[in-house]
C-alpha positions as CSV (number, residue, x, y, z in Angstrom):
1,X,7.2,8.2,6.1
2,X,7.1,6.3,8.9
3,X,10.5,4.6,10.8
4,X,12.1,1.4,9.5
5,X,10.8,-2.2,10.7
6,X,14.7,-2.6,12.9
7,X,14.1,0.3,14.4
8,X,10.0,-0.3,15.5
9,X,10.5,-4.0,16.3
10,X,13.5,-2.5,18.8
11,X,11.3,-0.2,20.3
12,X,8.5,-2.9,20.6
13,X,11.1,-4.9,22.9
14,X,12.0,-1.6,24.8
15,X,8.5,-1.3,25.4
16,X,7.9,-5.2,26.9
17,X,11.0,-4.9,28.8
18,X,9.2,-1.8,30.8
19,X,7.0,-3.3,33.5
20,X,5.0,-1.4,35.2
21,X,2.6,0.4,32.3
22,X,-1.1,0.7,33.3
23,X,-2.7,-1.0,30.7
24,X,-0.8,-2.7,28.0
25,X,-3.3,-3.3,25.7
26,X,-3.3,-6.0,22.6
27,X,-2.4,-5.9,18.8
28,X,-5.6,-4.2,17.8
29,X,-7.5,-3.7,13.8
30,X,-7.9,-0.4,13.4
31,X,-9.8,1.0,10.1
32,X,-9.7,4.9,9.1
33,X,-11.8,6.2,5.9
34,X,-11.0,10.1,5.5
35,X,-13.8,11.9,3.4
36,X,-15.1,15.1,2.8
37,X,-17.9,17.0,4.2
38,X,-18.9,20.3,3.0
39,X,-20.6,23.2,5.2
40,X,-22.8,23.8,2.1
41,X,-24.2,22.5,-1.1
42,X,-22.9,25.6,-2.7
43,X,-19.9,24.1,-5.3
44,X,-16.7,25.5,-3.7
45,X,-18.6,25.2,0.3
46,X,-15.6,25.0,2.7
47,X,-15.7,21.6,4.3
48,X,-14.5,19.4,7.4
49,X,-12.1,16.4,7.1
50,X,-14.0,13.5,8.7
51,X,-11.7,10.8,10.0
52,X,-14.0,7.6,10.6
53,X,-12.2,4.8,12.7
54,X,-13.7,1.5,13.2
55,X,-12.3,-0.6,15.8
56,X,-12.1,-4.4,15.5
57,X,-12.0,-7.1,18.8
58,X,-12.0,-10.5,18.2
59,X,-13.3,-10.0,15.0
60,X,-16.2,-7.8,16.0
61,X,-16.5,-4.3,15.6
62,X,-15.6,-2.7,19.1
63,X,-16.1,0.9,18.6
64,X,-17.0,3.3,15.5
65,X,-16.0,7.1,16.1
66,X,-16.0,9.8,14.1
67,X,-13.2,12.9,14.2
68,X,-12.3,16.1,12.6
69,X,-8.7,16.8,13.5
70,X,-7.1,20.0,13.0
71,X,-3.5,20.5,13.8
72,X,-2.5,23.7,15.4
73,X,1.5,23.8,15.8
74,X,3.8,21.1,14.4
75,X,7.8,21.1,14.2
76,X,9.7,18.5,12.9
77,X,13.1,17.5,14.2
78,X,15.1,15.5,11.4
79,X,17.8,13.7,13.3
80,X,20.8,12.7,11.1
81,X,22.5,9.0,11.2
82,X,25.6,9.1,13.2
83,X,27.6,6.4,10.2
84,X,26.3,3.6,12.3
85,X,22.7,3.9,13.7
86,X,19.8,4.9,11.9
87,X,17.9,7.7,13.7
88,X,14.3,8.7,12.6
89,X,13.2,11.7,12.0
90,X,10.9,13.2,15.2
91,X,7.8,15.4,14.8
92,X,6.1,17.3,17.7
93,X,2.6,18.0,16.9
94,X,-0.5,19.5,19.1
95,X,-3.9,19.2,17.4
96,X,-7.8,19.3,18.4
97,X,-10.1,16.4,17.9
98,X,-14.0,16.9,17.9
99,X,-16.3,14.2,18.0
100,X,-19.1,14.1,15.5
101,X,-21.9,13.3,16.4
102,X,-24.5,15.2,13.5
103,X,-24.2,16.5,10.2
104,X,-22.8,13.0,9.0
105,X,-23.4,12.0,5.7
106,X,-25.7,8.8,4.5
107,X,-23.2,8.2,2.3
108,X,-19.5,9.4,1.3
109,X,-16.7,8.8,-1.2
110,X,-13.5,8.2,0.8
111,X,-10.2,10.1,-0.3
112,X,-7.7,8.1,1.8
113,X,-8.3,4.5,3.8
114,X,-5.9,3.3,6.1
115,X,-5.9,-0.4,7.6
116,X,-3.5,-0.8,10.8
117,X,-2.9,-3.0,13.7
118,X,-1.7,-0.9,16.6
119,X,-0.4,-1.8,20.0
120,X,-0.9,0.3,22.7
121,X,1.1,0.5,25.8
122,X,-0.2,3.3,28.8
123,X,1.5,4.5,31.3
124,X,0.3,7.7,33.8
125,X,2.6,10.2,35.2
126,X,2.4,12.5,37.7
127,X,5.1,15.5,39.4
128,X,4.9,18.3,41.8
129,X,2.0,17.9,43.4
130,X,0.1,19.4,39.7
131,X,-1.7,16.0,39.1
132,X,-1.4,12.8,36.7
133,X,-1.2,12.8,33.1
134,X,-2.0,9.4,31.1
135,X,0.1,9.0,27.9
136,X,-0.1,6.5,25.2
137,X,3.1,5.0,23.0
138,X,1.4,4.1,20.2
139,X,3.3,1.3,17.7
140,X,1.1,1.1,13.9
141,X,1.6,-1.0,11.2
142,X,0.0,0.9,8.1
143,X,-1.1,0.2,5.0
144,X,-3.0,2.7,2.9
145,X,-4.9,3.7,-0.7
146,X,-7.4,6.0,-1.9
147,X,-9.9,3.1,-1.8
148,X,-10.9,-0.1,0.5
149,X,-9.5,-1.9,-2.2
150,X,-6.1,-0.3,-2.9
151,X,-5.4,0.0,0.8
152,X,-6.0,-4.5,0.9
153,X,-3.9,-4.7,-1.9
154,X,-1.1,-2.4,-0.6
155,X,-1.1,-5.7,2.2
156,X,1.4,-7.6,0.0
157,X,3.8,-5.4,0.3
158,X,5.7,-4.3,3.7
159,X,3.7,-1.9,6.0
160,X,4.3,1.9,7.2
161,X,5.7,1.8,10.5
162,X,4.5,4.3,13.1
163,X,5.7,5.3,16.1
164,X,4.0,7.7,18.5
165,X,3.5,9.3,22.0
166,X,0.5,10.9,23.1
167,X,-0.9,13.0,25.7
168,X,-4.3,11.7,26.3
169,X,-6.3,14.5,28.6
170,X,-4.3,17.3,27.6
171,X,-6.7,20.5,29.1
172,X,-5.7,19.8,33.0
173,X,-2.4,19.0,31.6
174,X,-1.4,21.6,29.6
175,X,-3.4,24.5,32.4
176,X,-1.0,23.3,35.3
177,X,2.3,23.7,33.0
178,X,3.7,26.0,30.6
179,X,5.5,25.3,27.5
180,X,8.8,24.3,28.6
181,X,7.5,21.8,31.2
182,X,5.5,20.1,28.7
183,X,8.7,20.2,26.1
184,X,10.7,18.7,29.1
185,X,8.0,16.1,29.9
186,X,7.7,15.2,25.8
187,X,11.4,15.3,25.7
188,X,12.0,12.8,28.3
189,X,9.5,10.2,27.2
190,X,11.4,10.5,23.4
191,X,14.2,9.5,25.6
192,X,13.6,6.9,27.3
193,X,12.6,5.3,23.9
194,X,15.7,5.7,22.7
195,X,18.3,5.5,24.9
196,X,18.1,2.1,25.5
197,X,18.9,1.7,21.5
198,X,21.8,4.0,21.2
199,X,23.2,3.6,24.8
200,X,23.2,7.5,25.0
């Protein structure tokens, strides 16, 4: 459901206010067409999810990829409001990406389009001697509709916002560390989002 526009554009400012992120990169088009590709022609084939992303720069098309994502654990924390400040819920989630490269269809009939602008601040970590970790806070405006056409329409009306942090080279990462580092690590970053907006 996304977190209210107070509560993103607060963030956002958090985010400025820190000044030493290695790349802070630029409001930037983003659009995703989710379709369906079976393993078979057979009628009830089992099939991938294909997430295609095209991303915009100046107007031109930047970069074009093509995903199958497949979540593998996910737990959601839903915070409660204290009677004065509005806290979102919070949902950890680890999940594989593979490139496509073959096996794409000439054509498709998208189930789901989403058109975003995202900004993107990164910073890189390191502790202990066990290496650096990049990781992404990722702030998206959404709209979306089963079509091209609904998701342009659903422009008239106020956005999705989306907040999110991600680990961006997980393998070395998640090797050197076991689960309750990487909670720790996760945990921290979730903080020092939001501490600055509830003073806690």
């Amino acid at each position: 459901p996304g977190v209210t526009e107070e509560f993103f554009r607060n963030v956002l400012l958090v985010l400025h206010s820190y000044e030493s992120w290695e790349t802070s990169e630029a409001w930037t088009p983003i659009h995703d067409f989710f379709y369906r590709v079976p393993h078979s022609a057979e009628p009830d084939a089992p099939f991938d999810v294909v997430r295609t992303s095209t991303v915009f720069s100046k107007g031109d098309i930047k970069e074009v990829k093509h995903i199958i994502k497949n979540r593998v654990a996910k737990v959601d924390n839903c915070a409660v409001t204290n009677g004065v400040l509005y806290v979102p819920s919070i949902r950890a989630q680890v999940s594989t990406e593979t490139d496509v490269i073959d096996d794409l269809p000439i054509t498709c009939n998208p189930f789901l389009v989403r058109i975003k602008s995202r900004k993107t601040f990164i910073c890189r970590s390191s502790d202990n001697g066990r290496g650096s970790a990049k990781w992404s806070f990722d702030l998206t405006m959404t709209y979306e509709g089963s079509t091209y056409e609904e998701a342009e329409k659903a422009r008239s009306k106020p956005p999705t916002y989306e907040i999110e942090v991600e680990l961006m080279d997980p393998e070395n990462y998640l090797r050197n560390r076991d689960d309750l580092a990487v909670a720790a690590s996760l945990f921290l970053k979730m903080q020092s989002i939001l501490s600055p907006l509830y003073g806690e």
